[in-house]
OpenMM code with the backbone's topology and positions (N, CA, C; nanometers):
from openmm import Vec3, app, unit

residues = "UNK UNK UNK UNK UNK UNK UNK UNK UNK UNK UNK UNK UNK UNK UNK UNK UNK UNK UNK UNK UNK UNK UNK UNK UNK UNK UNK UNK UNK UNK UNK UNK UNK UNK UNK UNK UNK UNK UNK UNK UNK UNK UNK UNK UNK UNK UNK UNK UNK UNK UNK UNK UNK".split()
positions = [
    Vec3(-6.4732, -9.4912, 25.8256),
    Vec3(-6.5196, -9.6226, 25.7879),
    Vec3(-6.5417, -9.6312, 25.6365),
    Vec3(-6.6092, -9.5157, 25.5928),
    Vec3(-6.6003, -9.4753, 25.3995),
    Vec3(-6.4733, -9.5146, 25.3934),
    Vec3(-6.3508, -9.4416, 25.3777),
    Vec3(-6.2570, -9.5025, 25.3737),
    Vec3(-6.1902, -9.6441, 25.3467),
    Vec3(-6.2277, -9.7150, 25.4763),
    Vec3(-6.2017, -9.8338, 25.4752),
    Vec3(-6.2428, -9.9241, 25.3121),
    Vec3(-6.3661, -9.9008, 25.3129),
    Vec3(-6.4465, -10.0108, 25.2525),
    Vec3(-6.3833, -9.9350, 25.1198),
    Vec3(-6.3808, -9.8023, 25.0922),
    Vec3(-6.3188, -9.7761, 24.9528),
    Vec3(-6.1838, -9.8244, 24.8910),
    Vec3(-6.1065, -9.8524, 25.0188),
    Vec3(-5.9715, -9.8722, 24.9879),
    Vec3(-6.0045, -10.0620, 25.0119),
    Vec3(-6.0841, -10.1444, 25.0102),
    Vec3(-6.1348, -10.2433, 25.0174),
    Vec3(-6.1524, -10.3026, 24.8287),
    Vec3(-6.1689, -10.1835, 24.8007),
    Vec3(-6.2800, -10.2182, 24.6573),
    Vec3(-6.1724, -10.1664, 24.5675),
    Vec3(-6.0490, -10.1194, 24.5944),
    Vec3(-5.9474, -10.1165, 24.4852),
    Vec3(-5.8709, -10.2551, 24.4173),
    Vec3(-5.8726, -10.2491, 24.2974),
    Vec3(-5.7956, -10.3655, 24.2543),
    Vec3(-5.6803, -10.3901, 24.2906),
    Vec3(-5.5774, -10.3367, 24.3431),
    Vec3(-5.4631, -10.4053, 24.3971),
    Vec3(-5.4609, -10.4521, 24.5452),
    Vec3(-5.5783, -10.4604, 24.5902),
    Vec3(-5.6066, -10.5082, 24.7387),
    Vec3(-5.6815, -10.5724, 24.7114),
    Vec3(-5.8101, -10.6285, 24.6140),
    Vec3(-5.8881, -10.7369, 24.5635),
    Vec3(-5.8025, -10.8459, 24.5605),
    Vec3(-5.6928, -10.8514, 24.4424),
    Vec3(-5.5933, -10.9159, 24.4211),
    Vec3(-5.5385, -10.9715, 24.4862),
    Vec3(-5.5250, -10.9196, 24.6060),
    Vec3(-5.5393, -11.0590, 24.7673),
    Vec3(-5.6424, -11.0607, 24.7778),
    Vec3(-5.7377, -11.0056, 24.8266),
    Vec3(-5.8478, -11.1051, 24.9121),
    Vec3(-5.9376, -11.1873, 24.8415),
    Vec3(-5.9338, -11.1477, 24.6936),
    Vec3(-6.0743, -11.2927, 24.6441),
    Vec3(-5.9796, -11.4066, 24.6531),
    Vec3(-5.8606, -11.4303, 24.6512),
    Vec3(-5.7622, -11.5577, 24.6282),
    Vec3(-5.8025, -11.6451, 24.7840),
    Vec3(-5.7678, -11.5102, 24.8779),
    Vec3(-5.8186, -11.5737, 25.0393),
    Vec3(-5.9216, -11.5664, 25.1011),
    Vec3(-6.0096, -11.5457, 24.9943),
    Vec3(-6.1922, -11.5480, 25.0366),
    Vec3(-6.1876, -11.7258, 24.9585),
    Vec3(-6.1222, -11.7336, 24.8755),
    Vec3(-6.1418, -11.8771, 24.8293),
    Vec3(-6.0689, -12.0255, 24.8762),
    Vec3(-5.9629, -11.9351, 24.9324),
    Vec3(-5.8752, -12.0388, 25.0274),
    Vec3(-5.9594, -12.0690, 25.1911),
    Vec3(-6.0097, -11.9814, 25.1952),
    Vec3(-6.0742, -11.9839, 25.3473),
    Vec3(-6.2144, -12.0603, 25.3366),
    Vec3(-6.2880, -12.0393, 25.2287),
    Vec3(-6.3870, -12.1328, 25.2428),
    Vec3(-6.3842, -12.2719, 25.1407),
    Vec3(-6.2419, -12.3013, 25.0944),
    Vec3(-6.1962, -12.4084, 25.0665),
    Vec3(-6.2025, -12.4999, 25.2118),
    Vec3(-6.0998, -12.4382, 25.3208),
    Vec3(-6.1000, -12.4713, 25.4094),
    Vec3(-6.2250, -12.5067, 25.5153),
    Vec3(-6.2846, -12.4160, 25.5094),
    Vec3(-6.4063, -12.4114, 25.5881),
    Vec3(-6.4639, -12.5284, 25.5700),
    Vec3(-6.4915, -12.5528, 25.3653),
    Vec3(-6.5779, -12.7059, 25.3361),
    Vec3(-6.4736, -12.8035, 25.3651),
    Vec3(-6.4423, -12.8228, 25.3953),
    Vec3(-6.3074, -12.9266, 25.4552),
    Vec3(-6.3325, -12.9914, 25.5810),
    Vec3(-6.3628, -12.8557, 25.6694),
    Vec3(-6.3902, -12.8953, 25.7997),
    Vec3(-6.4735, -12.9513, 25.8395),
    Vec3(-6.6104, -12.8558, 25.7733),
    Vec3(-6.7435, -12.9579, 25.7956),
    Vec3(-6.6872, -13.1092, 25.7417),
    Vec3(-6.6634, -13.1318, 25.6037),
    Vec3(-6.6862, -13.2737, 25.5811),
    Vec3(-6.5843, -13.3573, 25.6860),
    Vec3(-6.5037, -13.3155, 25.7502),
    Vec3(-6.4232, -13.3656, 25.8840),
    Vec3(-6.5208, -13.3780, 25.9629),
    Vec3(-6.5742, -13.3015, 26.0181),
    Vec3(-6.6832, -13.3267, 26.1069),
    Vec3(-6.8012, -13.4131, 26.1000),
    Vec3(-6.8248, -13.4081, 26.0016),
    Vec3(-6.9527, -13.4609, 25.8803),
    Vec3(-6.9152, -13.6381, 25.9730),
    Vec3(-6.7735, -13.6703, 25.9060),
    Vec3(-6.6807, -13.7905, 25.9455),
    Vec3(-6.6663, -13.8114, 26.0805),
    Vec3(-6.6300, -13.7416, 26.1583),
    Vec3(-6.6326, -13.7864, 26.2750),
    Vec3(-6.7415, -13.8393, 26.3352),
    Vec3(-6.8583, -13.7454, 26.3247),
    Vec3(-6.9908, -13.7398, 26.3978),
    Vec3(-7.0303, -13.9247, 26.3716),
    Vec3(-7.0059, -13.9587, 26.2284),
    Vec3(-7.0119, -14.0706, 26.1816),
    Vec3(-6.9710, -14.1843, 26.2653),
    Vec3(-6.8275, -14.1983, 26.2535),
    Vec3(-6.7729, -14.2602, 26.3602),
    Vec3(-6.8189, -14.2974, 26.4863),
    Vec3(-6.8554, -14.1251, 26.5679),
    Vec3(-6.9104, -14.1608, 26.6833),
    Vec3(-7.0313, -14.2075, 26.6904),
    Vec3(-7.1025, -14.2748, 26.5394),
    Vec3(-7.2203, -14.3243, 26.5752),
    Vec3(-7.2150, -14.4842, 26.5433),
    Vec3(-7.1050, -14.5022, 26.4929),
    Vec3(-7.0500, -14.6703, 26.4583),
    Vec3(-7.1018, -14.6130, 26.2872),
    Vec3(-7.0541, -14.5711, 26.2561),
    Vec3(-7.1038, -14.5901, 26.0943),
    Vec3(-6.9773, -14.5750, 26.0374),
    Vec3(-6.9766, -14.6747, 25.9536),
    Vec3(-6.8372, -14.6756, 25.8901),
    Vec3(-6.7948, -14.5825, 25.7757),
    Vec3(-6.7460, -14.4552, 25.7841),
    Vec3(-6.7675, -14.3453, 25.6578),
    Vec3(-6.6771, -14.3686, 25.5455),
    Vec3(-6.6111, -14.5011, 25.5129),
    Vec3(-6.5671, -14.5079, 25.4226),
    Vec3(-6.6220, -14.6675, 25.3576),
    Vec3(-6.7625, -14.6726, 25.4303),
    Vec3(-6.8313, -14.7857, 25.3782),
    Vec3(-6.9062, -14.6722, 25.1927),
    Vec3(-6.9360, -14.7797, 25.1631),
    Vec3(-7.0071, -14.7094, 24.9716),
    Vec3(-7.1418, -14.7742, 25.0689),
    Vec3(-7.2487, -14.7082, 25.0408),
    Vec3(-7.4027, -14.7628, 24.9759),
    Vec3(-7.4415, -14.8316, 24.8841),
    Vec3(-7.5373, -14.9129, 24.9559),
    Vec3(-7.6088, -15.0047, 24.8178),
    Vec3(-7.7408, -14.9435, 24.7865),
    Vec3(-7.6801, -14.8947, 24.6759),
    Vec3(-7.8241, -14.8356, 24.5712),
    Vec3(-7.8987, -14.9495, 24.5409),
] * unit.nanometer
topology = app.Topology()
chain = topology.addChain("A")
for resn in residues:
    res = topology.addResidue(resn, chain)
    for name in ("N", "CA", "C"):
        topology.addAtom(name, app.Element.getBySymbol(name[0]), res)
């Protein structure tokens, strides 16, 4: 398992994963605000109404 995590922490295997640690929770905030939207919907609220400040 040492192993693993050492060969984890080398720079030519970083070099992928921070790119797809950032693509994945690109995605992730995506989803919520999809959801965020729907939930909306299913309550009659119009989510592409603006607020009056």
């Amino acid at each position: 398992m040492q192993d693993f995590f050492n060969n984890l922490l080398q720079p030519a295997v970083l070099v992928f994963l921070i790119p797809l640690a950032g693509i994945g929770l690109g995605g992730l905030s995506m989803w919520f605000k999809h959801q965020e939207r729907i939930e909306k919907i299913r309550q009659g609220i119009d989510p592409d109404a603006r607020s009056r400040d």
